[in-house]
VODOLUM-968594 format. One record per residue (C-alpha): residue number from 1; x, y, z; residue in three letters. Coordinates in steps of 0.001 Angstrom, whole numbers, plus 524288, in hexadecimal, padded with zeros to 5 digits. Layout:
<rs>
   pos       x       y       z   code
   NUM       X       Y       Z    Ala
...
</rs>
This chain:
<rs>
   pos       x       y       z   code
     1   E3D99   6EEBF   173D2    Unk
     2   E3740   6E270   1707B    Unk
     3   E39B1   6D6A1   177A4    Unk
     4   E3A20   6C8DC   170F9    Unk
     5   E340B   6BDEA   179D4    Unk
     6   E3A18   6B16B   17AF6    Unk
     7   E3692   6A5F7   174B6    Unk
     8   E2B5A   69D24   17B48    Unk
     9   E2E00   68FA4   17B0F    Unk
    10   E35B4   686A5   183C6    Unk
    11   E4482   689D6   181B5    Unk
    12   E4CC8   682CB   17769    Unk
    13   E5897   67B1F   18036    Unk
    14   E65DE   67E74   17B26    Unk
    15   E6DE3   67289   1757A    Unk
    16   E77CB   66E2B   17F1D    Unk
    17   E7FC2   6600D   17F35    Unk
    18   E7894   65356   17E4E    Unk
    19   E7FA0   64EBF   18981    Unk
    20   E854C   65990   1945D    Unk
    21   E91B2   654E4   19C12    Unk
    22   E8D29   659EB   1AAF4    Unk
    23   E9728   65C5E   1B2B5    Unk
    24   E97B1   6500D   1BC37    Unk
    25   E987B   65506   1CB39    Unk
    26   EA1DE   64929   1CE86    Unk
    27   EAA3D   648AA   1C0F8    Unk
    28   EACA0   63911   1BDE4    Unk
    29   EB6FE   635DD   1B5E8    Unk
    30   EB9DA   626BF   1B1D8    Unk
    31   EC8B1   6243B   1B391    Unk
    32   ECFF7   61A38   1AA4B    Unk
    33   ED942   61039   1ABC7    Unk
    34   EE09B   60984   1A1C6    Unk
    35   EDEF5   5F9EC   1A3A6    Unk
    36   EED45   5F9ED   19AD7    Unk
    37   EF987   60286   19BCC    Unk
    38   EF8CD   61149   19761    Unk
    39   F07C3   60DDF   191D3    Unk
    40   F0C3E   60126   187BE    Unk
    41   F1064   5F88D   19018    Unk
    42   F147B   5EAA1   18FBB    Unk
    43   F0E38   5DDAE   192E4    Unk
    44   F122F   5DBD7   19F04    Unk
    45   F0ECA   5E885   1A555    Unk
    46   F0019   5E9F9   19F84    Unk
    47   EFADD   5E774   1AB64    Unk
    48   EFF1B   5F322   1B1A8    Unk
    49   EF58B   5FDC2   1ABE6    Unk
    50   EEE7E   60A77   1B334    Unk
    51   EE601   5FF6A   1B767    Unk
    52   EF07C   5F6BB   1C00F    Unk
    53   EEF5E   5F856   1CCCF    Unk
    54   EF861   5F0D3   1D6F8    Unk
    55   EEC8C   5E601   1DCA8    Unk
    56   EEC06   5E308   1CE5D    Unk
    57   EF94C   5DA87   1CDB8    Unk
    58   EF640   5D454   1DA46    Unk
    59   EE845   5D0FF   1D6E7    Unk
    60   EEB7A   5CC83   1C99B    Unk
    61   EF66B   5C285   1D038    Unk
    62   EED33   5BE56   1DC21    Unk
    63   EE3C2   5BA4F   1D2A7    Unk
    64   EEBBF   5B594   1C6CC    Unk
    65   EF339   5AD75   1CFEF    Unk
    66   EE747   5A808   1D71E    Unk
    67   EE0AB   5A4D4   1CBEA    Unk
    68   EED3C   59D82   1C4E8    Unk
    69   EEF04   59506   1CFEC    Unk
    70   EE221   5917D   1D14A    Unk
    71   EE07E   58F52   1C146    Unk
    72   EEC87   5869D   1C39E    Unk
    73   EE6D9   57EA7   1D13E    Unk
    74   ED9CC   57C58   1CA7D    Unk
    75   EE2A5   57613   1BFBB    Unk
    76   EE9A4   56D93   1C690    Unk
    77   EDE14   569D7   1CE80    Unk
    78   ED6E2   565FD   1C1E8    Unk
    79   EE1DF   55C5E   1BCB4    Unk
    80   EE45B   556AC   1C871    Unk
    81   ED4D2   55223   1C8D6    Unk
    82   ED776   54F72   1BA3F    Unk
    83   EE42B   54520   1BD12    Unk
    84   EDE30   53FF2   1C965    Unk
    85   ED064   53D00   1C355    Unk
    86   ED615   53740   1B81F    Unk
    87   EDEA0   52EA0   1C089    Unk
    88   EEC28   534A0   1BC77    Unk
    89   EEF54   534A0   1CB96    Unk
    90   EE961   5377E   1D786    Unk
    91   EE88F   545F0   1E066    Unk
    92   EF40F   53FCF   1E78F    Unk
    93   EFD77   53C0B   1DCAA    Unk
    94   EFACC   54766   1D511    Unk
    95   F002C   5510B   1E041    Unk
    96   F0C51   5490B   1E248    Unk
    97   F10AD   54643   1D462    Unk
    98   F0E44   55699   1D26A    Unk
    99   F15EB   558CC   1DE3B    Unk
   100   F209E   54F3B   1D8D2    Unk
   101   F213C   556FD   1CB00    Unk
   102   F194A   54D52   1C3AF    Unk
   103   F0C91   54AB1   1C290    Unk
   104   F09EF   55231   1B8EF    Unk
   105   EFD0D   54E30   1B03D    Unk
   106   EF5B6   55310   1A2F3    Unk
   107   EEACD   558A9   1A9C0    Unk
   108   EF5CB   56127   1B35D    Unk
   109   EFBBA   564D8   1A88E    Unk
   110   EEF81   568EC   1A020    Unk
   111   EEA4C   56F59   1ACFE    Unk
   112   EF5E3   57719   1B1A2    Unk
   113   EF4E0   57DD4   1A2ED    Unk
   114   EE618   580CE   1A432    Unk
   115   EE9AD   587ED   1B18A    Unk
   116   EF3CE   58EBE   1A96E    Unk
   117   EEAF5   5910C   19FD5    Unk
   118   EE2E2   59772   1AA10    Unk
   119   EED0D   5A475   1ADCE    Unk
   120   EE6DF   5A9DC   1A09C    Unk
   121   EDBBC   5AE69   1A4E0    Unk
   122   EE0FE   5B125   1B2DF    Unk
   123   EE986   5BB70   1AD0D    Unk
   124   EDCDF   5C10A   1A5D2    Unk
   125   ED672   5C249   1B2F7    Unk
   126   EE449   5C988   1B7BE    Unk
   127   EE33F   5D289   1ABA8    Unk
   128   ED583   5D6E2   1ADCA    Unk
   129   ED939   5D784   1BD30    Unk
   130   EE315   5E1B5   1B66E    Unk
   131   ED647   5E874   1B040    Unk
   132   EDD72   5E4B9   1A1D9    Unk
   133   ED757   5DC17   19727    Unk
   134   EDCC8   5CEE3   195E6    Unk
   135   EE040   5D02B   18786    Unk
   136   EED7F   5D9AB   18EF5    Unk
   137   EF1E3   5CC09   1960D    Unk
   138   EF4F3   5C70B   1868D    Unk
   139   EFC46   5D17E   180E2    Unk
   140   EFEF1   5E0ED   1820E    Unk
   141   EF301   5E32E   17710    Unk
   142   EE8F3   5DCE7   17FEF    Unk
   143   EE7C2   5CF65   17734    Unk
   144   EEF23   5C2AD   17464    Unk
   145   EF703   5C385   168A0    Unk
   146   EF374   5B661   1619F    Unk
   147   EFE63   5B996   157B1    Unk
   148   F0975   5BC3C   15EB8    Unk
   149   F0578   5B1D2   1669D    Unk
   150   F0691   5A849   159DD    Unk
   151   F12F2   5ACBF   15495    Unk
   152   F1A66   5AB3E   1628A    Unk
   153   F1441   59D5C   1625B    Unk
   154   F1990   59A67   155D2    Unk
   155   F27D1   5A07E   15847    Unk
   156   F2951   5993F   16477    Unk
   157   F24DF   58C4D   16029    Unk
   158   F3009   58765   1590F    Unk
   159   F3A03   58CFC   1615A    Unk
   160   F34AF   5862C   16D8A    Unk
   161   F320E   57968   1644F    Unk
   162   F4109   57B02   162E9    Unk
   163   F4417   57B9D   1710A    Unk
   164   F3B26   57049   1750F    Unk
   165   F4085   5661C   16C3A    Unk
   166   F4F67   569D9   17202    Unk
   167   F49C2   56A91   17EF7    Unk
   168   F461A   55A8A   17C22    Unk
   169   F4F5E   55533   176DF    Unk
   170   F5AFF   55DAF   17CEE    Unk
   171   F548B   55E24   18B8E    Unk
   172   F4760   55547   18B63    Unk
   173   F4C3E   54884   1861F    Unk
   174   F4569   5480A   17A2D    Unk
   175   F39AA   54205   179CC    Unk
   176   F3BE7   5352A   18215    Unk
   177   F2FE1   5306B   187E2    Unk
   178   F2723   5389C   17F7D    Unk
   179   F194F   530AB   17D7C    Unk
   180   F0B47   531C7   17B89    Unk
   181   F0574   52F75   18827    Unk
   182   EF729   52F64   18D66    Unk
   183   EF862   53F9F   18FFF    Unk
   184   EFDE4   543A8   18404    Unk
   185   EF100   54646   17BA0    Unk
   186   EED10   54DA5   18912    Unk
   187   EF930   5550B   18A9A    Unk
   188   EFBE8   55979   17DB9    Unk
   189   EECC9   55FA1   17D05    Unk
   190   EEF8E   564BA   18B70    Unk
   191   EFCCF   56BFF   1851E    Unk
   192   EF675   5718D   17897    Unk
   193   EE945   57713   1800B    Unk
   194   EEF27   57BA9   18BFB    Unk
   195   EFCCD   57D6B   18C25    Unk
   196   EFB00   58A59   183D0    Unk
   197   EF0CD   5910F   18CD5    Unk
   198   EFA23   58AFD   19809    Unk
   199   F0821   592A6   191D9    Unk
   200   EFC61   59EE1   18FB6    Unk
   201   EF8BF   59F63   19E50    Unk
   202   F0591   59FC0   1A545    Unk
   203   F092B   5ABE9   19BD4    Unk
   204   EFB8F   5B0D7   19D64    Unk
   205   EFED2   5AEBF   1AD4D    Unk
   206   F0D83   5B1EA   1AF3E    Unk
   207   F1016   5BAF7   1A359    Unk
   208   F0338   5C29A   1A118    Unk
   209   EFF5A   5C0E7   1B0C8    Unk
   210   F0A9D   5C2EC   1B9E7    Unk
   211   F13C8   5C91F   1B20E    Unk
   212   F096E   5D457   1AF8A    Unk
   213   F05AA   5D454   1BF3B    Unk
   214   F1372   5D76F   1C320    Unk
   215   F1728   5E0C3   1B620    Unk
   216   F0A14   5E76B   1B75A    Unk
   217   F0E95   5EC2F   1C3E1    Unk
   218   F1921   5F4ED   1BD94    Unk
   219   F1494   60081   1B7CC    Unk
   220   F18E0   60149   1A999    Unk
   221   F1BB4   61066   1A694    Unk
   222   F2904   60E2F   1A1D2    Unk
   223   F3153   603A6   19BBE    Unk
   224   F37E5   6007F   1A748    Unk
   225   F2CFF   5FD0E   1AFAF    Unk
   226   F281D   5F40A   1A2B3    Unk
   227   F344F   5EBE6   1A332    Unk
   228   F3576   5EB0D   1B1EE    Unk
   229   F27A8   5E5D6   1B3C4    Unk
   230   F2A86   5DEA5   1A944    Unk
   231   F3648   5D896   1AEAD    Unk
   232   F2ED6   5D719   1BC21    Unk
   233   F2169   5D08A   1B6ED    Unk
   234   F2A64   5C827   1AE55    Unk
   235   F326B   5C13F   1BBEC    Unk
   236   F2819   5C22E   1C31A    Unk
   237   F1F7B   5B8F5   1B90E    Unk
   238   F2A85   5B051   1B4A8    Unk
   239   F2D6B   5AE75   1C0F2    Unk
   240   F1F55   5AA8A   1C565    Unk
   241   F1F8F   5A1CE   1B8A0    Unk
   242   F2A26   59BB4   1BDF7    Unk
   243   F25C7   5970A   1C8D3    Unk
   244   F18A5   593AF   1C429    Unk
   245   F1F97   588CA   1BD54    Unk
   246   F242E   58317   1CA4D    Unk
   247   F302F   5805B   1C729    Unk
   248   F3ABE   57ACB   1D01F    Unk
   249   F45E4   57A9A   1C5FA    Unk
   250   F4F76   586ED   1C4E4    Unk
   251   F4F83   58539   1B45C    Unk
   252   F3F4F   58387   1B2A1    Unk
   253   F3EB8   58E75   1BAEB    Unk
   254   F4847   59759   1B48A    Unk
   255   F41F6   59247   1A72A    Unk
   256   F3399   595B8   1AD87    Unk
   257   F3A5F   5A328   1B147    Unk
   258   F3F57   5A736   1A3CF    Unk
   259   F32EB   5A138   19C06    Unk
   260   F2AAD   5ACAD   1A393    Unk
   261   F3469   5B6E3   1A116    Unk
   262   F35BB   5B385   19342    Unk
   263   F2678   5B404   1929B    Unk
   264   F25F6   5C082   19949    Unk
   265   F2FFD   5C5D3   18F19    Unk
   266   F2818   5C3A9   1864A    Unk
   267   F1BBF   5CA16   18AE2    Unk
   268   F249F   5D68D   18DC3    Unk
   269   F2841   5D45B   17E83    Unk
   270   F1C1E   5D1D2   17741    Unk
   271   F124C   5D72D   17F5C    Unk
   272   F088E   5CD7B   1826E    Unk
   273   F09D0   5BD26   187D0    Unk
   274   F08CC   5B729   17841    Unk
   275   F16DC   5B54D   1769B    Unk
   276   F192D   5AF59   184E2    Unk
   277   F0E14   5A7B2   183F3    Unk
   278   F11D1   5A2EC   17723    Unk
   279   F2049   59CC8   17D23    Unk
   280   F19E4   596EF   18850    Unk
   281   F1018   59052   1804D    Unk
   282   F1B81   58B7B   1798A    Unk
   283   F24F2   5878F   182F0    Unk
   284   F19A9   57FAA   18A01    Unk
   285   F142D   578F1   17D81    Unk
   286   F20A9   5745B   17760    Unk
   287   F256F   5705A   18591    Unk
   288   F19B6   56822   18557    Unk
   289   F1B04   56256   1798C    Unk
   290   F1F9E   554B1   17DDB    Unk
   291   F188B   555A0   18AD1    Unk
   292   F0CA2   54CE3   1858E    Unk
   293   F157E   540ED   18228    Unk
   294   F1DD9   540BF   18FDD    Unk
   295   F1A20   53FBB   19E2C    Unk
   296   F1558   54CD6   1A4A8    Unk
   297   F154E   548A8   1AFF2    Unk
   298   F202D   54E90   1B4CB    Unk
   299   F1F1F   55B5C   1AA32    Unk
   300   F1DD9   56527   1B5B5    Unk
   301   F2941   55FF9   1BECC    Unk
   302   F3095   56CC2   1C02A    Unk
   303   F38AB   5681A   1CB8E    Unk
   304   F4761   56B9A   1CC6C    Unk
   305   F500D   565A9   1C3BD    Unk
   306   F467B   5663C   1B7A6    Unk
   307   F4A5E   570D0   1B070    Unk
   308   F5854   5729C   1AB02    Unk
   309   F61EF   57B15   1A467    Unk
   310   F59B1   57757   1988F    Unk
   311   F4F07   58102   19A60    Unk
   312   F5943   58CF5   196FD    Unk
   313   F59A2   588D8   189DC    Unk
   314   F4991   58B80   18A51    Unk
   315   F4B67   599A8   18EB1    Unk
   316   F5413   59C05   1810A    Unk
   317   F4817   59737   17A1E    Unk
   318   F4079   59F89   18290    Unk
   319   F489E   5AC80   18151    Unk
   320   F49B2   5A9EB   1721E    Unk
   321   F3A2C   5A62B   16F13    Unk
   322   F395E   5B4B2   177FC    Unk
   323   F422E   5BC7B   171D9    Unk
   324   F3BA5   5B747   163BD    Unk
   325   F2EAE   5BC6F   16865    Unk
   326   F347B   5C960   16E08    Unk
   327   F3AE2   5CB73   1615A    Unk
   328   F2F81   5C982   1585E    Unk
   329   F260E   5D133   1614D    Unk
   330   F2E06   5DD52   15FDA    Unk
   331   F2E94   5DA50   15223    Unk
   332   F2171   5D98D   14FD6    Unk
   333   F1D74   5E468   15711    Unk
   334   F1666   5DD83   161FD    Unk
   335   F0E5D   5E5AD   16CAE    Unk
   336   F1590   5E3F9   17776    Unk
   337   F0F3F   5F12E   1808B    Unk
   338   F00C5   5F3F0   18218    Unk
   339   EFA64   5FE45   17D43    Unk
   340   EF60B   60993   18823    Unk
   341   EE695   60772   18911    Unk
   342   EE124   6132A   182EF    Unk
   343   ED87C   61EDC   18A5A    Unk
   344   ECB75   61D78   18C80    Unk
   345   EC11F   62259   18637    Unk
   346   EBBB1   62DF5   18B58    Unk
   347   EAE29   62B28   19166    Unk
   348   EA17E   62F0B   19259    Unk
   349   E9D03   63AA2   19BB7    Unk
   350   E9B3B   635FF   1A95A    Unk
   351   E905B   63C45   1B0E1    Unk
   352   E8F76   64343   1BB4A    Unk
   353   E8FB0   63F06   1C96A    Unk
   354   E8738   64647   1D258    Unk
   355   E8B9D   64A53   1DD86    Unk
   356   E82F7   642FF   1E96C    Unk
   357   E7D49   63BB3   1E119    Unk
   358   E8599   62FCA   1DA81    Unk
   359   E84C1   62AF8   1CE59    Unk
   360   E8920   622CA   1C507    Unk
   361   E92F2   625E5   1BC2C    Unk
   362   E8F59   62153   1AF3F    Unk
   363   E9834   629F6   1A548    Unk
   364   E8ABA   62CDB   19BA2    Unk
   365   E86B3   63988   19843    Unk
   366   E7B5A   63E9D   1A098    Unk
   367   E6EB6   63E30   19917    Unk
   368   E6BF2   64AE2   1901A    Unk
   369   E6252   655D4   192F7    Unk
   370   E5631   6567E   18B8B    Unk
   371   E57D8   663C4   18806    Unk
   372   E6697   65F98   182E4    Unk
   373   E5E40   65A07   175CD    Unk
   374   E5935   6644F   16D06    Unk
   375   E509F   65983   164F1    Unk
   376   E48B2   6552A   171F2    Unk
   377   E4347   665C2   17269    Unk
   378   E41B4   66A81   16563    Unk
   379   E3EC4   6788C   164E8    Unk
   380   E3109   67D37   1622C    Unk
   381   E2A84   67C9A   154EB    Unk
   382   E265D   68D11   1566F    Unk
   383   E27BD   69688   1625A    Unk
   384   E1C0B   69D07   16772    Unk
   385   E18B8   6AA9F   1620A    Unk
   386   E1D63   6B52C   16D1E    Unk
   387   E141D   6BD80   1755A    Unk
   388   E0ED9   6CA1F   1714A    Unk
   389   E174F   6D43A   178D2    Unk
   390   E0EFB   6DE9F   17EEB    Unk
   391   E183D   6E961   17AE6    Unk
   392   E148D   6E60A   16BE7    Unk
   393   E0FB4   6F127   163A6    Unk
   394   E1475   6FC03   16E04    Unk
   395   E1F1B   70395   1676E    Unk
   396   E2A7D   7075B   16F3D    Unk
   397   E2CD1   71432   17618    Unk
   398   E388B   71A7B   16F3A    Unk
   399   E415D   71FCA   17B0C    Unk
   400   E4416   72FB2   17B4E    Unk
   401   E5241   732A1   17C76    Unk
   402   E54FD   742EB   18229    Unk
   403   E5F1D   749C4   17B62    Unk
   404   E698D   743F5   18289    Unk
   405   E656C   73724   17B2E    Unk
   406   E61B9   7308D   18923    Unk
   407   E553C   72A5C   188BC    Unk
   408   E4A73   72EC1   19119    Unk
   409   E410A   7282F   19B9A    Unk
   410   E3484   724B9   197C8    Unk
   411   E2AC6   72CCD   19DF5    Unk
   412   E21AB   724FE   1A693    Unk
   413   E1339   72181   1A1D7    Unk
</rs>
C-alpha cells in the first residue's frame, strides 16, 4: 500500500477570532448605579436614587448651611464698609439702629439679595454632593423650563397687580409721603437686577435644597411614601423659611409659613421650581414697587405688632394664583415625575487579572495573536515536490489464502 507523505512547508494556522475572550482568573465585573430613581418619581424625592446614601443628607446640609451663612456674613460685611465709608453712619450707629429695626440702607438691601442670590449655586454643589447633574435641581427633565416659566409670570402678574393696589389704599394708606429721594435711581436698579435672582435663591435654597434633603430620605416605592415625604420636606422647609425671615409677629409668620407650603405645592404639582419661583418673583417685585419713593429705613422691622389680620387676605391670592397653575399644568400635560435613567450600555471586555501578579483593569481587549491574521502568513506560492519513496517500482506481493480462505504467513527470506 502506498503511503502519501505530508506536505513540506511550515503549517497553514487555522482561522480563529480576531480577538479571544480568556477566561480572567479573578472575574471583574463593573457594577452600576443609577445617579436618578429606577421609578417616576416626583420633584421632591429625586434625590433619593440607588445612589443616596444616609451621610449624603447630612453632608449636603453641613455644607449648604455653612456656605449660606457665610454668603450672607460676607454680605453684610461688605455694605456695612460700603455705608460707613461713604459716611451714611458709623460701625457704632449702624449696629444699634439694626438692632432697633431700622437702619436699614440701599447697599443692605442690594447686598442681602446678592447673598440670596448666592444659595443657587450652593444647591448645585448639594446636587453634585448627591452625584446628580444640576440641570435635576430645575425641573424633573433635568433643565429649566423657560416657557412655563413665562406663562406663570404672565398669569400671576395682574392678579398680584390687583392685590397690591387694594393692599394700598385699603391697608397702606395710599401713597402719602411717596417722593423721589436721593436712593430711588439706586433702589429701583437694585430691585430690577437683583431682586429676581434674590426670589430665585431662597426657592433654589428652601424648595429645591431642604425640602429634597428631608424627602430624599423617604424611599419612594409607593404612593404613600411620595406624599408623606412630601408632606414632611414641605413643614420641614416652610418652616425653616419661616424663621429665616426672623419674624417676631404671629401673622408674618403664619404668612411666611403658608408662602413655603404654597411653593412646595407647587413643586409637588408641576414638577420642577418655575412656577414657585415665578410667584415669589412676583410677590417681592410688586411689593416693592413703591419702595424707591418712601423711607426704607425701617422696611425690615418685623417686630411684634407689624403684621395684621390683613395678611389672610394674601394667602387667598396665594391659594388662587396656585390652584390656577395646578390646573393648567394638568391641562397641559406637564412632566411632573422623572423618567427612570436608562441601563447601561454593556461594556467592553475587561481583562484578566492574574493571580499574584496585579494589574490594572482596563476593560480593552487583550492584543490579538499573530497567527489570528491570515493576511500577515500567506500560504506558499508552490509546495515542494515529495521524496522518491524507496519502495517505488517494487510490485506488491499478492497474499496466498489456503482453502479455508485464511491467509497464510509469509515464509521467511
Amino acid at each position: 500500500m502506498s503511503t502519501v507523505p505530508p506536505p513540506m512547508g511550515p503549517a497553514y494556522p487555522p482561522a480563529g477570532p480576531a480577538h479571544p475572550p480568556a477566561a480572567p482568573a479573578y472575574p471583574f465585573q463593573q457594577s452600576h448605579e443609577s445617579a436618578l430613581p429606577v421609578l417616576p418619581t416626583r420633584y421632591h424625592g429625586l434625590w433619593h436614587s440607588p445612589r443616596w446614601r444616609v451621610w449624603r443628607p447630612v453632608v449636603g446640609a453641613l455644607v449648604g448651611g455653612v456656605l449660606w451663612f457665610a454668603a450672607s456674613t460676607v454680605a453684610f460685611v461688605v455694605a456695612m464698609v460700603i455705608d460707613v465709608a461713604s459716611g451714611r453712619s458709623t460701625a457704632e450707629e449702624y449696629y444699634a439702629s439694626l438692632a432697633g429695626g431700622g437702619g436699614f440702607t440701599p447697599a443692605l438691601f442690594i447686598a442681602n439679595n446678592v447673598g440670596l442670590a448666592c444659595s443657587i449655586p450652593i444647591v448645585w454643589l448639594v446636587a453634585r454632593l448627591h452625584s446628580q447633574p444640576i440641570g435635576f435641581v430645575h425641573s424633573v427633565i433635568g433643565r429649566f423650563r423657560w416657557r412655563w416659566f413665562g406663562w406663570c409670570l404672565a398669569v400671576l402678574l395682574p392678579i398680584w397687580i390687583v392685590f397690591t393696589v387694594a393692599d394700598t389704599f385699603l391697608e397702606g394708606g395710599g401713597l402719602d409721603g411717596l417722593a423721589v429721594n436721593g436712593d430711588t435711581v439706586v433702589l429701583i436698579l437694585g430691585i430690577l437686577l437683583t431682586t429676581p435672582l434674590q426670589c430665585a435663591g431662597e426657592e433654589w435654597f428652601f424648595r429645591g435644597g431642604i425640602n429634597r434633603l428631608v424627602a430624599g430620605c423617604f424611599p419612594q416605592r409607593t404612593k404613600t411614601l411620595g406624599i408623606v415625604s412630601a408632606l414632611v420636606g414641605g413643614a420641614v422647609s416652610s418652616f425653616c423659611f419661616m424663621l429665616a425671615h426672623m419674624a417676631q409677629d404671629p401673622w408674618l409668620n403664619i404668612s411666611y409659613f403658608c408662602f413655603g407650603a404654597a411653593a412646595c405645592l407647587l413643586c409637588y404639582r408641576t414638577g420642577g421650581l418655575e412656577a414657585s419661583t415665578a410667584m415669589h418673583i412676583i410677590n417681592n417685585m410688586t411689593a416693592m414697587a413703591l419702595m424707591p419713593f418712601s423711607d426704607i429705613s425701617h422696611m425690615m422691622d418685623r417686630s411684634e405688632g407689624t403684621g395684621s389680620p390683613w395678611s389672610l387676605l394674601q394667602l387667598a391670592v396665594i391659594a388662587i394664583a396656585a390652584a390656577l397653575i395646578c390646573r393648567r399644568a394638568r391641562a397641559k400635560g406637564l412632566d411632573v415625575v422623572s423618567e427612570p435613567e436608562p441601563a447601561p450600555a454593556p461594556g467592553p471586555w475587561p481583562q484578566a487579572v492574574m493571580a499574584g501578579a496585579p494589574q490594572a483593569v482596563t476593560g480593552a481587549w487583550p492584543a490579538p495573536h499573530p497567527f489570528s491574521d491570515p493576511a500577515a502568513f500567506p500560504p506558499p506560492a508552490a509546495y515542494p515536490a515529495p521524496a522518491p519513496s524507496p519502495l517505488q517500482g517494487v510490485p506488491p506481493v499478492p497474499p496466498t489464502v489456503d482453502g479455508a480462505g485464511a491467509p497464510q504467513a509469509e515464509p521467511p527470506r
